[in-house]
C-alpha positions in Angstrom: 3.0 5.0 1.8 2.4 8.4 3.1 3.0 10.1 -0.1 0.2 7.8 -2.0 -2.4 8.5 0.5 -1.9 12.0 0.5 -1.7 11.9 -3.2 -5.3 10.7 -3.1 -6.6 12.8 -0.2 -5.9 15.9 -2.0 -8.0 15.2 -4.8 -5.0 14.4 -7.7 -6.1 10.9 -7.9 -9.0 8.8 -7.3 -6.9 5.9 -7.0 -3.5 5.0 -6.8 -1.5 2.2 -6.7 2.3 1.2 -5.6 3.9 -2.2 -6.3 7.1 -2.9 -4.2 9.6 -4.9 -5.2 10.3 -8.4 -4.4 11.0 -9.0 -0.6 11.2 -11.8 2.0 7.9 -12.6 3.8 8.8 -10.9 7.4 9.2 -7.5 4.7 6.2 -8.1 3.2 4.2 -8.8 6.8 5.4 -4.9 7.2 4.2 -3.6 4.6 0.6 -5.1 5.2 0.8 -4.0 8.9 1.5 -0.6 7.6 -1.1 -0.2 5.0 -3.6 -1.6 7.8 -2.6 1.7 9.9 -2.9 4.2 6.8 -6.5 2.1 6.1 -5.3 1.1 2.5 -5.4 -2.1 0.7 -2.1 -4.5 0.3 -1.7 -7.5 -2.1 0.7 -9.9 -2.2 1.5 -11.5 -5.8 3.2 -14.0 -7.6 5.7 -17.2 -5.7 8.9 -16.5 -3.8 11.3 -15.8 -4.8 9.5 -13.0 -6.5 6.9 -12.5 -4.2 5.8 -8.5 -3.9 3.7 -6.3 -2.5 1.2 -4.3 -4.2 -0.4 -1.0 -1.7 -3.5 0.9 -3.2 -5.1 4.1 -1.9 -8.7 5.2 -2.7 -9.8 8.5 -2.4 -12.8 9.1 0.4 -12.4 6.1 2.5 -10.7 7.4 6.1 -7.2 7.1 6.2 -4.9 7.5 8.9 -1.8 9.7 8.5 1.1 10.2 11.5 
């Protein structure tokens, strides 16, 4: 998640996304709470038992990296 923000912040990409793999919800509830820290969008798609997460980064909104 780190990677993708910084990806963006230095001006290679406008916009970038990253679909994880399928996962159980308490996975997926992680992933959200992350991207809510890094200020990024998450996505969840399609029915269990193939139920992902999708993470995208834009380039100029604020984004917090550790």
């Amino acid at each position: 998640m780190r990677t993708l923000v910084e990806a963006v912040n230095k001006g290679k990409y406008t916009k970038k996304s990253h679909c994880y793999p399928p996962m159980n919800r308490d996975h997926r509830r992680i992933i959200h709470e992350l991207a809510q820290v890094y200020g990024i969008e998450s996505v969840s798609y399609d029915n269990e038992p193939k139920r992902n997460v999708v993470i995208t980064a834009v380039k100029y909104v604020i984004n917090f990296v550790f």
